[in-house]
C-alpha positions as CSV (number, residue, x, y, z in Angstrom):
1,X,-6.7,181.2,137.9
2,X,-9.4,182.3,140.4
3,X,-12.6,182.3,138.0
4,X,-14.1,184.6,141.2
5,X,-12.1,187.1,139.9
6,X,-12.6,187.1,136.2
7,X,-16.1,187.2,137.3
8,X,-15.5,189.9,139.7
9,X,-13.4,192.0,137.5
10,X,-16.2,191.6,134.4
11,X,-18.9,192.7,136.6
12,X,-17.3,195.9,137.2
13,X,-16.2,196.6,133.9
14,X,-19.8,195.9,132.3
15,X,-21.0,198.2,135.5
16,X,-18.2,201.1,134.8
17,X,-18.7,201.0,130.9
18,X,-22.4,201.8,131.1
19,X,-21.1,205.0,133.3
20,X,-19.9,208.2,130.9
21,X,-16.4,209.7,132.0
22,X,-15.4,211.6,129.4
23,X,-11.8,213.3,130.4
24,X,-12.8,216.3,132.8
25,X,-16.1,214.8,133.5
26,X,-15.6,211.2,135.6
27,X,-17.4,211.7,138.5
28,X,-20.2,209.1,138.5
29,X,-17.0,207.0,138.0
30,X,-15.3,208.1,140.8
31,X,-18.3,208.0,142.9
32,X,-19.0,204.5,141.9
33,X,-15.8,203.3,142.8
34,X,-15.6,205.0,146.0
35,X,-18.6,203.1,147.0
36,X,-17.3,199.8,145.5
37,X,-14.5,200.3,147.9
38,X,-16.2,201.7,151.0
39,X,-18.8,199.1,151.1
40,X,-15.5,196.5,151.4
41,X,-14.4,198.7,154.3
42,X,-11.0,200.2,152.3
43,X,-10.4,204.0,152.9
44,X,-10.1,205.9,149.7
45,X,-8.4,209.3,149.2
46,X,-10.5,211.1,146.3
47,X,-8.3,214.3,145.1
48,X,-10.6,215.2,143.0
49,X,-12.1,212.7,141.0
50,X,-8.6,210.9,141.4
51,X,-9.0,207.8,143.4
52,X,-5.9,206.6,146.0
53,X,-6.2,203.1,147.8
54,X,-3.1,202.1,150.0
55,X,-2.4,199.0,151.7
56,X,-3.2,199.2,156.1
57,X,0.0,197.7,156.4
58,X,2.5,200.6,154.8
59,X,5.7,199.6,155.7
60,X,7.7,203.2,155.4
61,X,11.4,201.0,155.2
62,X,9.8,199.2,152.3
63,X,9.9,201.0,148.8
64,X,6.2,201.9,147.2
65,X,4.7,200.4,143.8
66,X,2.1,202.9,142.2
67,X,-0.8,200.9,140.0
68,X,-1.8,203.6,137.8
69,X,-4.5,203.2,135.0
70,X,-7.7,206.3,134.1
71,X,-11.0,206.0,134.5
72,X,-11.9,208.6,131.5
73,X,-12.5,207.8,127.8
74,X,-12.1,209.4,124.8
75,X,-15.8,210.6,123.0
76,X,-17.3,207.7,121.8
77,X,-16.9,207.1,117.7
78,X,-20.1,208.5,115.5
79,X,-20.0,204.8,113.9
80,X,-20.7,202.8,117.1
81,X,-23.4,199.9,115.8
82,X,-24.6,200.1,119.7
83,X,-25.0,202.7,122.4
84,X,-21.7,202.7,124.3
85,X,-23.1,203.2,127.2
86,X,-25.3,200.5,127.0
87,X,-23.5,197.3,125.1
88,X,-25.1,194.0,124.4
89,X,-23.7,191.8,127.1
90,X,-21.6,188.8,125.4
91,X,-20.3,185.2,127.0
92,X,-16.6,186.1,125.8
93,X,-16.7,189.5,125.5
94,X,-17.4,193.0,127.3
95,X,-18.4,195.8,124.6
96,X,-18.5,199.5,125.4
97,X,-16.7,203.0,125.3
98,X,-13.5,202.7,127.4
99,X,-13.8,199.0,127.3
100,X,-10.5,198.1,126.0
101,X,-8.5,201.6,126.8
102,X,-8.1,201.3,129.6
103,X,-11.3,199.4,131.4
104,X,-10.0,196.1,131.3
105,X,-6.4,197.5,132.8
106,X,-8.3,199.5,135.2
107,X,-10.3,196.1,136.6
108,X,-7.4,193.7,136.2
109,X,-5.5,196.1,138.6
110,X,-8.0,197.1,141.0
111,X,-9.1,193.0,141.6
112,X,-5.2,192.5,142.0
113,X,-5.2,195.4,144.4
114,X,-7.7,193.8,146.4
115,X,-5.9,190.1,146.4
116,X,-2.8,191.6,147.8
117,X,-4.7,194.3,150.2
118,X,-4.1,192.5,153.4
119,X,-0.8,190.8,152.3
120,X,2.7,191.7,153.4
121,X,5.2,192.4,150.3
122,X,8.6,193.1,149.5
123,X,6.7,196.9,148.4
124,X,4.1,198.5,149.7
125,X,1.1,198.9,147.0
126,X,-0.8,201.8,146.2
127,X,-3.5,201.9,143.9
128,X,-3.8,205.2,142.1
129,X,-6.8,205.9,139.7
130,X,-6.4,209.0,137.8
131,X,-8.6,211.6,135.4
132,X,-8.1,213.5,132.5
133,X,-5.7,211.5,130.9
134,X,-6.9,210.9,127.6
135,X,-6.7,215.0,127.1
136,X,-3.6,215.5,129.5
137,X,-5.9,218.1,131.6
138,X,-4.6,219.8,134.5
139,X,-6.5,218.0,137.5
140,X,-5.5,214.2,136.5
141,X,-2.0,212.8,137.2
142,X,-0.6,216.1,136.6
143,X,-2.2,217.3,139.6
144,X,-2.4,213.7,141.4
145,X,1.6,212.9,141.1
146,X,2.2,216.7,143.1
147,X,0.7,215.0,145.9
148,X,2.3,211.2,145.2
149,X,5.8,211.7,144.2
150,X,7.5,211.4,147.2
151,X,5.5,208.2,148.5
152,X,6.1,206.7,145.1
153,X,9.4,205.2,144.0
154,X,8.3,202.7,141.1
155,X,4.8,202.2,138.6
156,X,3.3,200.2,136.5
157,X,1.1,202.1,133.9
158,X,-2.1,200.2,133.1
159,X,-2.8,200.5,129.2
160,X,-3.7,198.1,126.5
161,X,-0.5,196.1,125.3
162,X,-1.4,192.7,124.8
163,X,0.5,192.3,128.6
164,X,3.5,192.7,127.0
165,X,5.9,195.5,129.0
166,X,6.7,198.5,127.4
167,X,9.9,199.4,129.0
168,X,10.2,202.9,126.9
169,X,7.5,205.1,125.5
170,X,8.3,208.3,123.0
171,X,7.4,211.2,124.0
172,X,5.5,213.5,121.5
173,X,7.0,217.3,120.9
174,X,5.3,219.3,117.5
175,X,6.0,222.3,116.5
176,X,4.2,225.0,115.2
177,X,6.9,227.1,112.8
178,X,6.5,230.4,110.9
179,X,9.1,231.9,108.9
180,X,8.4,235.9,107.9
181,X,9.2,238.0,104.9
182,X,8.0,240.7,102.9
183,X,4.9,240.7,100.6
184,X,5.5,241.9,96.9
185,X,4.5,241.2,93.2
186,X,5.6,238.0,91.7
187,X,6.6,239.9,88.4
188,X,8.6,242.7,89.7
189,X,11.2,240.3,92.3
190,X,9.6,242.4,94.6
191,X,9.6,241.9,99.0
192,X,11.4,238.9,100.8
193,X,9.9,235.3,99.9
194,X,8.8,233.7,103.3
195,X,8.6,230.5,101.5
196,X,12.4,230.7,100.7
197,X,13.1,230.9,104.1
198,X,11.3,228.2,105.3
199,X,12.5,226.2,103.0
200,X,16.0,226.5,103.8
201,X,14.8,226.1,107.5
202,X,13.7,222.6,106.6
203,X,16.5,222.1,104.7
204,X,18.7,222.8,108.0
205,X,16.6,220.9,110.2
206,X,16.6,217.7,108.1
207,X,20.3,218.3,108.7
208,X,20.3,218.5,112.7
209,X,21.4,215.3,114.6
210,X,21.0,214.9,118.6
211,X,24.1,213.0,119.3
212,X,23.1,211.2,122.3
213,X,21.4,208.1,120.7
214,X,19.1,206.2,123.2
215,X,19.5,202.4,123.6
216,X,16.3,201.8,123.8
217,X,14.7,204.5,121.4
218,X,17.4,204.9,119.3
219,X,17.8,208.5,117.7
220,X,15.2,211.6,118.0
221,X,13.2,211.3,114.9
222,X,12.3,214.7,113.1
223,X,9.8,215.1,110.4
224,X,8.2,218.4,108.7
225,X,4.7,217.2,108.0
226,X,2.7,220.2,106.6
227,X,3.8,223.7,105.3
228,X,1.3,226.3,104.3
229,X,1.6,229.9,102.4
230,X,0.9,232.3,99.6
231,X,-2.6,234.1,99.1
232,X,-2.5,233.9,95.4
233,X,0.1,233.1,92.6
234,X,1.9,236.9,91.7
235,X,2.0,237.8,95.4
236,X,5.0,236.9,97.2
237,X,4.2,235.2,100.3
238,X,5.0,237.5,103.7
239,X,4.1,234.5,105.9
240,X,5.0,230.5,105.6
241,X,3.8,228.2,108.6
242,X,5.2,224.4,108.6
243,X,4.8,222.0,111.7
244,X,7.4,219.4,112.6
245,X,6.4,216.6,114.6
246,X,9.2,215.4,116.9
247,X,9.8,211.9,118.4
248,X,12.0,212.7,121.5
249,X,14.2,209.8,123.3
250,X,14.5,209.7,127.2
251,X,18.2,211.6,126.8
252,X,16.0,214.9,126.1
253,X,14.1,217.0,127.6
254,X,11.7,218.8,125.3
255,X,13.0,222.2,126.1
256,X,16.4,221.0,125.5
257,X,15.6,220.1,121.7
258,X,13.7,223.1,121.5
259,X,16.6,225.4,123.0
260,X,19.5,222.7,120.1
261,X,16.5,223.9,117.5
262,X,15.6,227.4,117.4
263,X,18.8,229.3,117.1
264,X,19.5,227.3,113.8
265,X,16.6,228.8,112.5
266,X,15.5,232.0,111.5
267,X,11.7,230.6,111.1
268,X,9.9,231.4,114.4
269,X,9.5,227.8,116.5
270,X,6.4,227.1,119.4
271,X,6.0,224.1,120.8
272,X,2.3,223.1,121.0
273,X,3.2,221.3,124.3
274,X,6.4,220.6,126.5
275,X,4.6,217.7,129.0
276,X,4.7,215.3,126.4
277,X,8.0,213.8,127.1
278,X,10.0,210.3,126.3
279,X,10.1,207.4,129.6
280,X,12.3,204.5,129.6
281,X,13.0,201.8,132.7
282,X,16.0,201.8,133.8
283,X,18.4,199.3,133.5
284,X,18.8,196.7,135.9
285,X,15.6,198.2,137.9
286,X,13.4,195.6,140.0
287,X,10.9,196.4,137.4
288,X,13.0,195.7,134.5
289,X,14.4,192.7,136.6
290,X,10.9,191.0,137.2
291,X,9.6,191.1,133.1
292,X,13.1,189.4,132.6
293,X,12.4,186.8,135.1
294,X,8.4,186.0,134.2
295,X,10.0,185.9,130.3
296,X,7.4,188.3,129.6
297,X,7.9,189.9,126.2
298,X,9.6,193.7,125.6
299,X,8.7,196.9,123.3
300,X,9.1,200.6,123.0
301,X,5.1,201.8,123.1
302,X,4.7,204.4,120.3
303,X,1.6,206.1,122.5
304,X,1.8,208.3,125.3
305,X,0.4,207.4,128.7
306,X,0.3,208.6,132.4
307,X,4.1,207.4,132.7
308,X,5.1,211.0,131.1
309,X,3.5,212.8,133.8
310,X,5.5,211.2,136.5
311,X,9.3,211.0,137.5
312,X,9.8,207.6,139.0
313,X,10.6,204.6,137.0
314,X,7.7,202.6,135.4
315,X,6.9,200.5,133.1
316,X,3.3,199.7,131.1
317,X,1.6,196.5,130.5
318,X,-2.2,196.0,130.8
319,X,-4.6,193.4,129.1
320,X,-6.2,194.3,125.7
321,X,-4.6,195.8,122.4
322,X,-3.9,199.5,121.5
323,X,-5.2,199.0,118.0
324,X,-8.7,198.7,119.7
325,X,-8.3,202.1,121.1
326,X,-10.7,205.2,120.2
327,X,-12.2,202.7,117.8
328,X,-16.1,202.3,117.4
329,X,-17.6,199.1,119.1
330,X,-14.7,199.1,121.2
331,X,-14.2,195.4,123.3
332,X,-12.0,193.5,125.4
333,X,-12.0,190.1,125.5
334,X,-13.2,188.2,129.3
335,X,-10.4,185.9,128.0
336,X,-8.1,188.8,127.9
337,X,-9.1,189.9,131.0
338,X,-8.4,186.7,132.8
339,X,-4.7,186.9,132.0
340,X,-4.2,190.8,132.4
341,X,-5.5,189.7,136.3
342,X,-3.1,186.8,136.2
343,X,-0.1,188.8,134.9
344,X,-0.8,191.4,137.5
345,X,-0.8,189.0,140.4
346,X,2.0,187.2,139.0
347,X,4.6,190.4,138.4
348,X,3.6,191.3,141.5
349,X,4.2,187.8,143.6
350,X,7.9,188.0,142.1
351,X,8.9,191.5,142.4
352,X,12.0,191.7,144.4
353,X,12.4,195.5,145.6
């Protein structure tokens, strides 16, 4: 391995770390790194404070791989030990907000960018840096992938996963349910029982089954994880709110469960959010091909990523562990970021399109 670039690549991270970038508010990121790239003569597209770097050599016969991780972090922990935006500086490791999720992905793939820049490929590279994904906001690769998705036709999603390849990620669907009845006194069997009613609505959606059972993901998993009612105890309850949490597959849409769910009901069903939705690699993809022939090791990523927001197939991999995320004195190891620059340049040299 080039120790240039683990040098390189911990430089920049110990450089982007000490710069805030909360979701929404990345600029001095995105102004850094349009520098970084301008003063090494590469044309950057900024949409926004999304960042787009393409090879000079686009081949337009040749099919496009998208190397997509965010520069914005979540707010940092009230139990840091140490500023976060101003870490003590470590031989083997790089403290800091944003370190770990997804810094180190974010270096590893732009100093792999850069050692394939002027190469020729089987695919052309792009390297997209997006916003606002940490809070799914409306100007990151929501926005971004409006203006990409017909240059893109494959991606891999930068996130912490121990470089191991997450060829499926569950998508996230909850549920905000109310059930209505008619208040009354306890002691007279007065009004309509709202808690009754939800009740048996839990009851049936325990019941429900999706047939179409994922290989990857297996079945959609349904839980009800909180119910709420009643103002006091001889009052029957008019209102009864419960929220089910929903683990979709990549066989539905989130609309489509909601549209199998709510006319089993008579509870009330709103989905707090429908962009949330389940990703798999297909089968016998180049992608899918390549992590088969480097051996690397396979999962189904219980987090969400940028790989929801677009439509082409991806997979995710990037140096670092998701444990790490969000957490207070957040780190990645240089180690760590040695090999997530390594993998990259290595799934990339065998990549058959």
């Amino acid at each position: 391995m080039n120790k240039e670039y683990t040098n390189n690549a911990t430089e920049l991270l110990r450089k982007l770390v000490s710069l805030r970038a909360f979701s929404g508010e990345e600029n001095l990121r995105s102004d850094f790194l349009m520098s970084y790239f301008q003063q090494r003569g590469i044309t950057v597209e900024r949409i926004g404070n999304n960042l787009v770097i393409r090879q000079p050599h686009r081949d337009s016969t040749k099919p496009t791989l998208m190397l997509n991780s965010h520069l914005d972090t979540v707010q940092p922990a009230s139990t840091y030990s140490f500023n976060p935006f101003s870490p003590p500086v470590s031989d083997t490791h790089i403290y800091g907000l944003g370190s770990n999720d997804a810094g180190a992905s974010l270096v590893s793939m732009i100093i792999c960018f850069l050692h394939f820049y002027d190469k020729k490929l089987p695919v052309n590279l792009m390297l997209a840096l997006s916003t606002e994904e940490e809070n799914s906001g409306a100007t990151g690769m929501r926005m971004l992938w409006q203006t990409l998705r017909d240059e893109v036709d494959m991606a891999l999603i930068g996130e912490p996963t121990g470089m191991k390849a997450a060829i499926a990620e569950r998508g996230l669907l909850v549920i905000d349910a109310e059930a209505k009845g008619v208040s009354g006194h306890a002691a007279r069997e007065e009004g309509v029982n709202a808690l009754y009613i939800a009740l048996e609505d839990i009851d049936v959606l325990r019941s429900v089954k999706f047939p179409k059972i994922s290989t990857v993901m297996g079945e959609v998993k349904l839980t009800v994880t909180q119910i709420q009612a009643g103002t006091q105890h001889n009052v029957i309850p008019d209102r009864c709110s419960f929220v089910v949490d929903i683990r979709p597959t990549e066989l539905y849409t989130n609309q489509e469960i909601m549209d199998i769910l709510q006319p089993r009901v008579k509870s009330t069903l709103q989905a707090r959010s429908l962009i949330n939705r389940s990703s798999a690699t297909p089968v016998d993809h180049p992608l899918l091909q390549c992590v088969e022939r480097l051996a690397i090791d396979t999962y189904t990523s219980p987090t969400t990523s940028d790989w929801m927001r677009i439509t082409c197939p991806a997979l995710k991999m990037g140096p670092g562990e998701s444990a790490r995320s969000h957490q207070a004195d957040e780190f990645i190891l240089i180690e760590e970021l040695e090999k997530g620059i390594e993998g990259y340049i290595a799934f990339i040299s065998l990549l058959k399109a």
